[in-house]
MOPAC internal coordinates of N, CA, C and O (Angstrom, degrees):
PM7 1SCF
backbone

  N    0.0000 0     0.00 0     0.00 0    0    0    0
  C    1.4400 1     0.00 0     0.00 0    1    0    0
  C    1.5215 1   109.04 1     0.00 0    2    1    0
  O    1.2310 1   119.15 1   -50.42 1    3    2    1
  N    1.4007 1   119.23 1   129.58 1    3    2    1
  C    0.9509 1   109.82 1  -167.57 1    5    3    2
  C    1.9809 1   103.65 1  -109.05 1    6    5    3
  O    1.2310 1   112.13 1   -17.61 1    7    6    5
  N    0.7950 1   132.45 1   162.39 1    7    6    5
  C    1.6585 1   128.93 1  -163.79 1    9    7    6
  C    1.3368 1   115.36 1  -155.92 1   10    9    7
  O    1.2310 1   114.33 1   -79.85 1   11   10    9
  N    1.3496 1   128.34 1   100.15 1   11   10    9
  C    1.6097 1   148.09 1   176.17 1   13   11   10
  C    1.2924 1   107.31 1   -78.43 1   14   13   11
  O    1.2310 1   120.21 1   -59.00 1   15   14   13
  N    1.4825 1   117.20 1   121.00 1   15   14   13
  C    1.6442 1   126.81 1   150.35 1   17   15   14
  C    1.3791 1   125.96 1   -62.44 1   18   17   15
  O    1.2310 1   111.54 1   -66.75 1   19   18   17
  N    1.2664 1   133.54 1   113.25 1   19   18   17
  C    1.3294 1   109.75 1  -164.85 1   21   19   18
  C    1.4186 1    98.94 1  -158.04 1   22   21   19
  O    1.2310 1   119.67 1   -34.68 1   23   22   21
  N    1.1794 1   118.24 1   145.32 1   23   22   21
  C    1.7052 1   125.82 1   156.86 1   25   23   22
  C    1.4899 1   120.15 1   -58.81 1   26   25   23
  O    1.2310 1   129.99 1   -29.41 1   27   26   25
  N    1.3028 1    98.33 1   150.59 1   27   26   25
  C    1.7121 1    87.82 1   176.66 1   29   27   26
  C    1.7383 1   113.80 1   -82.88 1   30   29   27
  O    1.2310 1   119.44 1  -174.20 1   31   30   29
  N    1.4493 1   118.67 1     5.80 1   31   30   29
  C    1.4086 1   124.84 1  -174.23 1   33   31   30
  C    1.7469 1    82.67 1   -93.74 1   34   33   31
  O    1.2310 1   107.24 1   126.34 1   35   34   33
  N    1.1819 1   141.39 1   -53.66 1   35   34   33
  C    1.6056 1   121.25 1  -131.13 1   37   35   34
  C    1.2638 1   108.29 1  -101.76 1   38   37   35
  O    1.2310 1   125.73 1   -26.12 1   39   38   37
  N    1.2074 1   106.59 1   153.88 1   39   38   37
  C    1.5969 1   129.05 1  -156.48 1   41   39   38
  C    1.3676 1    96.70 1  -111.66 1   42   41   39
  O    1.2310 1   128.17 1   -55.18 1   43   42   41
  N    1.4311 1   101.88 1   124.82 1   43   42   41
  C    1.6650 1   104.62 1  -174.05 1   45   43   42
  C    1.9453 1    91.05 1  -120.91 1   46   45   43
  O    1.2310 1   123.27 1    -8.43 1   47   46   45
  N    1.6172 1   111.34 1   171.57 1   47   46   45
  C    1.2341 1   133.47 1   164.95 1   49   47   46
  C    0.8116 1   123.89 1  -155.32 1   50   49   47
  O    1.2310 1   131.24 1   -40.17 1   51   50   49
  N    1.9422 1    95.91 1   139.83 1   51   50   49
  C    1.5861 1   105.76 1  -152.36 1   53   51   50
  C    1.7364 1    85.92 1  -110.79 1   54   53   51
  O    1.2310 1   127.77 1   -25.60 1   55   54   53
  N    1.1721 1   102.64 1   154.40 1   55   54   53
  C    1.1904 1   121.02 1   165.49 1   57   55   54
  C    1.4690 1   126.01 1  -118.07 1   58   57   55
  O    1.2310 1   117.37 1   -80.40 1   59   58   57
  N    1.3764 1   122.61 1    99.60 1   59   58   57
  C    1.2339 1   122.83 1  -165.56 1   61   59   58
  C    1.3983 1   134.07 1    95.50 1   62   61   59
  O    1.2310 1   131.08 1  -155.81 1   63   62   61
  N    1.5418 1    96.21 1    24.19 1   63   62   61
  C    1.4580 1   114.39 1  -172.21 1   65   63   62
  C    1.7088 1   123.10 1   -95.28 1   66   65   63
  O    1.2310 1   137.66 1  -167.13 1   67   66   65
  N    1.3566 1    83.39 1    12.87 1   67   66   65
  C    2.0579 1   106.16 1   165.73 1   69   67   66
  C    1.6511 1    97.08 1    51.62 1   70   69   67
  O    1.2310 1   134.51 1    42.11 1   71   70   69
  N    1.8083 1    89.54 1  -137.89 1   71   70   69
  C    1.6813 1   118.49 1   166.12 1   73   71   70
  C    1.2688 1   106.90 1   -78.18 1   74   73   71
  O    1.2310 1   100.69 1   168.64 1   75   74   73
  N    1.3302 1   152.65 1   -11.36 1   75   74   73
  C    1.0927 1   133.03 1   174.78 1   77   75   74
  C    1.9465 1   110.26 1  -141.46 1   78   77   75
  O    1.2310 1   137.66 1   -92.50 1   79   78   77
  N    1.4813 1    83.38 1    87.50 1   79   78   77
  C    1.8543 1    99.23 1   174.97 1   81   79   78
  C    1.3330 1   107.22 1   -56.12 1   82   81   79
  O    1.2310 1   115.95 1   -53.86 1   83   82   81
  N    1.2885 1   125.29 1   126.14 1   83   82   81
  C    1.4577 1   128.83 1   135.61 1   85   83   82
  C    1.3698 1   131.26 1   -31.72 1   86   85   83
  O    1.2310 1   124.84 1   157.07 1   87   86   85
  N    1.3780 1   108.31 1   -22.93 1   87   86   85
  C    1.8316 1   131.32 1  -138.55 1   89   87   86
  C    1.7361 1    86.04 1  -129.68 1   90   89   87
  O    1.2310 1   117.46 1   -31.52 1   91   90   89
  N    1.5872 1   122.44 1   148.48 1   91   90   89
  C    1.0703 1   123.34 1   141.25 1   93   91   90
  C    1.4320 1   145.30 1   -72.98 1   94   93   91
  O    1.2310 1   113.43 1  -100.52 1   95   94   93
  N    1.4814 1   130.03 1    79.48 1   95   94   93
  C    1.2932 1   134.31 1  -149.21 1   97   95   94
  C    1.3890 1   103.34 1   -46.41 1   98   97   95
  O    1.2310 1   114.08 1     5.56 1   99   98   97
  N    1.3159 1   128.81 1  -174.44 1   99   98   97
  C    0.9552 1   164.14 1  -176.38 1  101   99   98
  C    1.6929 1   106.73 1  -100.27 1  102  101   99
  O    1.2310 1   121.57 1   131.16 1  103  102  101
  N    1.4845 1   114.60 1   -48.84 1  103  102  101
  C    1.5729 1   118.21 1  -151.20 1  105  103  102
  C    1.8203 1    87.80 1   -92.16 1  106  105  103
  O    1.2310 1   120.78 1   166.93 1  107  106  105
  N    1.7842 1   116.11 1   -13.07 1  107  106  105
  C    1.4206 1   119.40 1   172.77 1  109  107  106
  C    1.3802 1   118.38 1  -100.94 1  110  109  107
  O    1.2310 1   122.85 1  -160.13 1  111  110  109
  N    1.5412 1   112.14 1    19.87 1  111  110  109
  C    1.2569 1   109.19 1   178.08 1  113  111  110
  C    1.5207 1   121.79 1    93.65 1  114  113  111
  O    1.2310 1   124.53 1  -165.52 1  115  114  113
  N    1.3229 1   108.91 1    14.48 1  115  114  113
  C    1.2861 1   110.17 1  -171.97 1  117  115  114
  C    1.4557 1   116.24 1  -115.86 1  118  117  115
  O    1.2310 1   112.56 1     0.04 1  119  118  117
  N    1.3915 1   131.65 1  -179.96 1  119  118  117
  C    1.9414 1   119.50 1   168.85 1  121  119  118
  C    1.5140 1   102.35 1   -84.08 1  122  121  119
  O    1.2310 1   115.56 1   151.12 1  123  122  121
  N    1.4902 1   126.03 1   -28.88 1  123  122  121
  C    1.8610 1   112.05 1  -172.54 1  125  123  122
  C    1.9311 1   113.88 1   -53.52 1  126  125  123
  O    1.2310 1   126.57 1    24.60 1  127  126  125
  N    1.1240 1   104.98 1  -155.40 1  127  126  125
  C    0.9433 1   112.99 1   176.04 1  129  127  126
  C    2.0557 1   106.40 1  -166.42 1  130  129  127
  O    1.2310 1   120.06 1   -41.77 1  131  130  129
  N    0.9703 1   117.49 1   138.23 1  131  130  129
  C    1.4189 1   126.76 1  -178.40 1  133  131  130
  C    1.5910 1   116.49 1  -150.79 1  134  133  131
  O    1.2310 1   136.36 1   -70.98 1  135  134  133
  N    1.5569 1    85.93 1   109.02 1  135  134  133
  C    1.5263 1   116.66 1   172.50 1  137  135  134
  C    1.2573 1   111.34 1   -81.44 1  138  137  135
  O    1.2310 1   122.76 1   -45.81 1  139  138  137
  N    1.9934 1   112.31 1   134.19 1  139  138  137
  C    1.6038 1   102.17 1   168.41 1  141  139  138
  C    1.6900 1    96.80 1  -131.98 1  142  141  139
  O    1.2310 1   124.95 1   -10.31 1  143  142  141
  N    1.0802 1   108.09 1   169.69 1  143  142  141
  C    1.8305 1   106.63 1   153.37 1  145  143  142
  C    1.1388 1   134.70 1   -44.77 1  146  145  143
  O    1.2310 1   128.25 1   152.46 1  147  146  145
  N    1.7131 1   101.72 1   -27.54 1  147  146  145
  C    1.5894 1   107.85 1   169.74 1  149  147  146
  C    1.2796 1   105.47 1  -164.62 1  150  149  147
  O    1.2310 1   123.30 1     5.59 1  151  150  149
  N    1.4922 1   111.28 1  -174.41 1  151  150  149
  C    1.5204 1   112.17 1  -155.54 1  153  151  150
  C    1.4740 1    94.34 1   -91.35 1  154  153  151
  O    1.2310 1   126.31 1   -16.78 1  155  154  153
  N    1.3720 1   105.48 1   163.22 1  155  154  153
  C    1.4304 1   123.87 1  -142.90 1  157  155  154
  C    1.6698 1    93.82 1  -149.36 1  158  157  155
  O    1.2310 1   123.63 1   -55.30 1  159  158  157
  N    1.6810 1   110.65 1   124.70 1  159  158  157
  C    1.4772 1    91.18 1   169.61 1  161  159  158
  C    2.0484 1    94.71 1  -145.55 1  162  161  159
  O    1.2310 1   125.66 1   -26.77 1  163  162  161
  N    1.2815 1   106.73 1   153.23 1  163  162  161
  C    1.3862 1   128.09 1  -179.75 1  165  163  162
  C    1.7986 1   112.52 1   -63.49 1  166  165  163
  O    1.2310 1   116.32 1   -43.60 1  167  166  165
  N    0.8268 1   124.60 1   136.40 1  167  166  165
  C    1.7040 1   126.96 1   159.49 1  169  167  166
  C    1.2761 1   105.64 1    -0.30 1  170  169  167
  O    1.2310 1   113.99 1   122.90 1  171  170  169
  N    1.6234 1   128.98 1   -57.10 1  171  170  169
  C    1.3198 1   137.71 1  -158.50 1  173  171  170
  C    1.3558 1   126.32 1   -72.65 1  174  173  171
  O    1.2310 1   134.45 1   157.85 1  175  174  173
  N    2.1314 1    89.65 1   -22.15 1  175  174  173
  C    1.4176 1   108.03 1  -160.16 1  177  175  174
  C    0.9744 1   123.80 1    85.89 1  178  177  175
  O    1.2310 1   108.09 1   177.41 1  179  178  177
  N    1.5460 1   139.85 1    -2.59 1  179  178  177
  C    0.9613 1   133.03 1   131.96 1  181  179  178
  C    1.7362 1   146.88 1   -48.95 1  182  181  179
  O    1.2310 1   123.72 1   -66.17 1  183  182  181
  N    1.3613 1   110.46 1   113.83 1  183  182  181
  C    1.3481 1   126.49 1  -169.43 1  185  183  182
  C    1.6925 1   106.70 1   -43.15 1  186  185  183
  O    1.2310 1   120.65 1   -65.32 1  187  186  185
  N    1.3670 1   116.36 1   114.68 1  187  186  185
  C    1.7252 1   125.90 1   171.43 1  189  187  186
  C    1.5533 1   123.42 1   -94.58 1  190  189  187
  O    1.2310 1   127.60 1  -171.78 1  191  190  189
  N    1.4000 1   102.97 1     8.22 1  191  190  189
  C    1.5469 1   111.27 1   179.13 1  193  191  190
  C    1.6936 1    91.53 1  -153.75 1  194  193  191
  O    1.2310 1   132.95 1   -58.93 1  195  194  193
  N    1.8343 1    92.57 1   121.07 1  195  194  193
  C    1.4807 1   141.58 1   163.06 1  197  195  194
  C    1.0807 1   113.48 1   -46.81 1  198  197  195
  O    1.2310 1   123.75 1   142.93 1  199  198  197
  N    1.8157 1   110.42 1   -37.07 1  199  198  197
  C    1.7721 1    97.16 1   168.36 1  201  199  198
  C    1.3415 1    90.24 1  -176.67 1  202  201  199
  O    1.2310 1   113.96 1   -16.27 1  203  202  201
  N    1.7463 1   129.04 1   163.73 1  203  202  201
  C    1.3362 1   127.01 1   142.11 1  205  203  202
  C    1.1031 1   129.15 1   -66.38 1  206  205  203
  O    1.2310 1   115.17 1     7.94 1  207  206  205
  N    1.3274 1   126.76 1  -172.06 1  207  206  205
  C    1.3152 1   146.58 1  -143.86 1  209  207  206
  C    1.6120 1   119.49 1   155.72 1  210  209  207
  O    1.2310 1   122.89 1   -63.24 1  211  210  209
  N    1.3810 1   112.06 1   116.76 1  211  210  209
  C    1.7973 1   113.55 1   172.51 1  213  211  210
  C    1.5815 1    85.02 1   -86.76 1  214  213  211
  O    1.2310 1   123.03 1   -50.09 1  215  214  213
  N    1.5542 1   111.79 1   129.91 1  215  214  213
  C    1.1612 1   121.00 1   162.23 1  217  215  214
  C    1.3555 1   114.32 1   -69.64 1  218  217  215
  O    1.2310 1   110.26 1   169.80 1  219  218  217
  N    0.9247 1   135.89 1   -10.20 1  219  218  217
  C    1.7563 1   139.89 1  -159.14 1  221  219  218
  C    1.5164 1   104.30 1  -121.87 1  222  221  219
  O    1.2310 1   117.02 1  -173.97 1  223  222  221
  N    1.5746 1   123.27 1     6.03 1  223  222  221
  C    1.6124 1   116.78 1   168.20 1  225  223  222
  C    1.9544 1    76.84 1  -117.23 1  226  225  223
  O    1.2310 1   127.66 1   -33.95 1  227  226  225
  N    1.9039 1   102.85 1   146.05 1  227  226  225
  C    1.3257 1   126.82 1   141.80 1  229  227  226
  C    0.7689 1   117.96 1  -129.70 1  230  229  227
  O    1.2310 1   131.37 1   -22.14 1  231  230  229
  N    1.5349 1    95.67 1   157.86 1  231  230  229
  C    1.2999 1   133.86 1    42.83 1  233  231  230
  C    1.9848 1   110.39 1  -110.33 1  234  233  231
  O    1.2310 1   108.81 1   -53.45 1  235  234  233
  N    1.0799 1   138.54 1   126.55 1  235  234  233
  C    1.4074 1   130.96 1  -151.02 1  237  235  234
  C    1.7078 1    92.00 1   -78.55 1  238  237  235
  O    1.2310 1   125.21 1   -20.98 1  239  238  237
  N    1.2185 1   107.61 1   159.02 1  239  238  237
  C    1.7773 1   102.85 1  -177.18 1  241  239  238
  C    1.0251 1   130.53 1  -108.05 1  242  241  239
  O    1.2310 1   126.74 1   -92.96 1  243  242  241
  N    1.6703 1   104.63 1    87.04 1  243  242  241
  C    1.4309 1   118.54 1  -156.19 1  245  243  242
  C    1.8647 1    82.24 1  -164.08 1  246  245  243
  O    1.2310 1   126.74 1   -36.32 1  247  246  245
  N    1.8954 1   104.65 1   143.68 1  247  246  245
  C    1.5330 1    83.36 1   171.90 1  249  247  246
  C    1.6698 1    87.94 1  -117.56 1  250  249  247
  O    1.2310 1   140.88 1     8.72 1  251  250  249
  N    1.5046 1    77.08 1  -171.28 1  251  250  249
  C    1.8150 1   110.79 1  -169.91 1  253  251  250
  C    1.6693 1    93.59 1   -57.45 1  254  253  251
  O    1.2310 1   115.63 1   114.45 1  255  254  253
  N    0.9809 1   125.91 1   -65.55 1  255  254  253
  C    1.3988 1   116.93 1  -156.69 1  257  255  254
  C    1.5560 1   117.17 1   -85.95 1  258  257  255
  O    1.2310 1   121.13 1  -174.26 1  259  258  257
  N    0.8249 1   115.44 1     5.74 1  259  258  257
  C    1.7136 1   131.41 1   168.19 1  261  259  258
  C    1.6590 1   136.96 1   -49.89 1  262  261  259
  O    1.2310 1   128.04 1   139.90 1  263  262  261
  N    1.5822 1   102.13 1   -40.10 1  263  262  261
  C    0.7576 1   149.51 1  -172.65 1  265  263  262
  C    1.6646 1   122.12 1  -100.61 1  266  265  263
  O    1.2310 1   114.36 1   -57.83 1  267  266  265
  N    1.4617 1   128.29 1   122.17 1  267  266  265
  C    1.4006 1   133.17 1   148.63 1  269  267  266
  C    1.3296 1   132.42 1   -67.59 1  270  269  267
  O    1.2310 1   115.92 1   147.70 1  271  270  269
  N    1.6029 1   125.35 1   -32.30 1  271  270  269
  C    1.2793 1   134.49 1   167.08 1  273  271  270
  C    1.6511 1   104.92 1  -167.66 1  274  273  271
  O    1.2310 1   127.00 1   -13.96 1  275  274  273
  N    1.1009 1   104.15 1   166.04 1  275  274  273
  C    1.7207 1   126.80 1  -160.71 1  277  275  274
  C    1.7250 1    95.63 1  -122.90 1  278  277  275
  O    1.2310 1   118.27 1   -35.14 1  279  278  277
  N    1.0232 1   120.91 1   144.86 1  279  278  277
  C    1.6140 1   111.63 1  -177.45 1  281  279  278
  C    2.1481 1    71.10 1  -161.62 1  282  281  279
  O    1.2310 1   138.14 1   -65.63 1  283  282  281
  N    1.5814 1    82.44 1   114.37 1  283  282  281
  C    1.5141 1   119.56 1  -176.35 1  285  283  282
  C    1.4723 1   126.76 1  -107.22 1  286  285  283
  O    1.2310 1   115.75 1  -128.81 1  287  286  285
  N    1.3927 1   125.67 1    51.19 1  287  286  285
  C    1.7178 1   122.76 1  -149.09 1  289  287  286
  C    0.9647 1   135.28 1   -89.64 1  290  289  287
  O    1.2310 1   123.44 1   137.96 1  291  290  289
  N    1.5969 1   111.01 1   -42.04 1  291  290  289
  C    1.4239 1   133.78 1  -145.88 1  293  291  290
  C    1.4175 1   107.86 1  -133.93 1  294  293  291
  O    1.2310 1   125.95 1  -178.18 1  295  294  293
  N    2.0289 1   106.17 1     1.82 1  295  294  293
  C    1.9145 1    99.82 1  -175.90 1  297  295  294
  C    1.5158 1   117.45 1  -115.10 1  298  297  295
  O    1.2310 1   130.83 1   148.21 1  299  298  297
  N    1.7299 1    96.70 1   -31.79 1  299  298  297
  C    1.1596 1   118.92 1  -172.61 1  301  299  298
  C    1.9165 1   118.04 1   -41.06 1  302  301  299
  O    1.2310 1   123.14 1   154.95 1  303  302  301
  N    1.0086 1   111.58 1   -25.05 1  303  302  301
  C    1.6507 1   116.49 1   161.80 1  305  303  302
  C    1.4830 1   124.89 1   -89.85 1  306  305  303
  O    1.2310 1   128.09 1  -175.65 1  307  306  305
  N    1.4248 1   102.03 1     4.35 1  307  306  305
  C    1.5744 1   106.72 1   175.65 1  309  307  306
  C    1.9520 1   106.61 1  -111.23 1  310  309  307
  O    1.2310 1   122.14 1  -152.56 1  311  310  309
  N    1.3128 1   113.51 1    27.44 1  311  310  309
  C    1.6616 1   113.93 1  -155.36 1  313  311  310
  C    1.5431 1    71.15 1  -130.63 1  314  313  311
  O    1.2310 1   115.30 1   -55.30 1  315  314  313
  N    1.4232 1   126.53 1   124.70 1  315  314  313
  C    1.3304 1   147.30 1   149.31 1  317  315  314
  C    1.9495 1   108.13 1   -21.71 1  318  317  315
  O    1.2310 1   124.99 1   -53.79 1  319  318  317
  N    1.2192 1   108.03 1   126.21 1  319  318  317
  C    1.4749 1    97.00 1   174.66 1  321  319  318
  C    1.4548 1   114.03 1   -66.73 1  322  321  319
  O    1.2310 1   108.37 1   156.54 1  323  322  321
  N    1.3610 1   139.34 1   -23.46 1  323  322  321
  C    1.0161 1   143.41 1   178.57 1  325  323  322
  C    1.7015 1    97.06 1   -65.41 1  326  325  323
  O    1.2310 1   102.84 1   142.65 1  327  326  325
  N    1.3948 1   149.09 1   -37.35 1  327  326  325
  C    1.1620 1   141.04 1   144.15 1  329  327  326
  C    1.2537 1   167.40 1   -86.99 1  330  329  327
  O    1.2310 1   135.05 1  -152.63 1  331  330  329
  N    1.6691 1    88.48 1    27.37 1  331  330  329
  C    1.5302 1   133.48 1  -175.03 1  333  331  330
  C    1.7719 1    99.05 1   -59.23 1  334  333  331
  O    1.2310 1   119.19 1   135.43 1  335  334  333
  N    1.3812 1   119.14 1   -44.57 1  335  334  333
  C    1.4560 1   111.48 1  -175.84 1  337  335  334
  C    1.4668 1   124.66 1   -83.93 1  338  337  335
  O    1.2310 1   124.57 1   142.10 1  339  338  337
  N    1.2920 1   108.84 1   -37.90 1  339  338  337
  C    1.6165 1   111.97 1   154.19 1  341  339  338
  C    1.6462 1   113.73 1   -42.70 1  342  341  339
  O    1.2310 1   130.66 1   108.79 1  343  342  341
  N    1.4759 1    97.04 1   -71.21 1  343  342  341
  C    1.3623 1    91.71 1   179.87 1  345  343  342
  C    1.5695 1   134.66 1   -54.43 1  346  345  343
  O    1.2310 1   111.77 1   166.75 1  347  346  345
  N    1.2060 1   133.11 1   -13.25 1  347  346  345
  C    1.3076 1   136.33 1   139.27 1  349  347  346
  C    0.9692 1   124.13 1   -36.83 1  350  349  347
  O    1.2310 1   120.10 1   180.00 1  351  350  349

C-alpha cells in the first residue's frame, strides 16, 4: 500500500499512473494531473490520463512550478538509462 501526505490544496503529478492513478486526475474530476504513454481508460470508460507524453523526448510539458509533488511508480524502468537524469 502505498500512502501520500498531502494537503487538500496541492496538486500533485503522476507520471505513469495508467488505468489506475494513485493521484486524482483532472479528466476524473479532480486538481492532479496524470500523464501516461498512452491513453488509459477505467471500467466505465472513462479516460484516467489528462494527456500523453514519450517519457524519453525533453523537456515533458509540464513546468517545474506547477506542481506540489510528482509520485513516479510504475514508468521509471521503461525511460532509457541514457535518460534517467533528465527525466528526474
Amino acid at each position: 500500500m502505498i500512502s501520500m501526505r498531502r494537503n487538500a490544496k496541492d496538486r500533485w503529478l503522476e507520471l505513469g499512473g495508467g488505468e489506475h492513478p494513485l493521484v486524482h486526475p483532472t479528466c476524473l474530476g479532480g486538481r492532479d494531473v496524470n500523464v501516461d504513454v498512452r491513453s488509459c481508460f477505467d471500467a466505465e470508460g472513462k479516460s484516467t490520463v489528462d494527456f500523453t507524453a514519450d517519457f524519453n523526448n525533453f523537456p515533458l510539458p509540464v513546468s517545474s512550478e506547477e506542481f506540489d509533488g510528482v509520485v513516479c511508480i510504475y514508468c521509471l524502468e521503461h525511460v532509457s538509462w541514457r535518460n534517467i537524469r533528465a527525466f528526474i
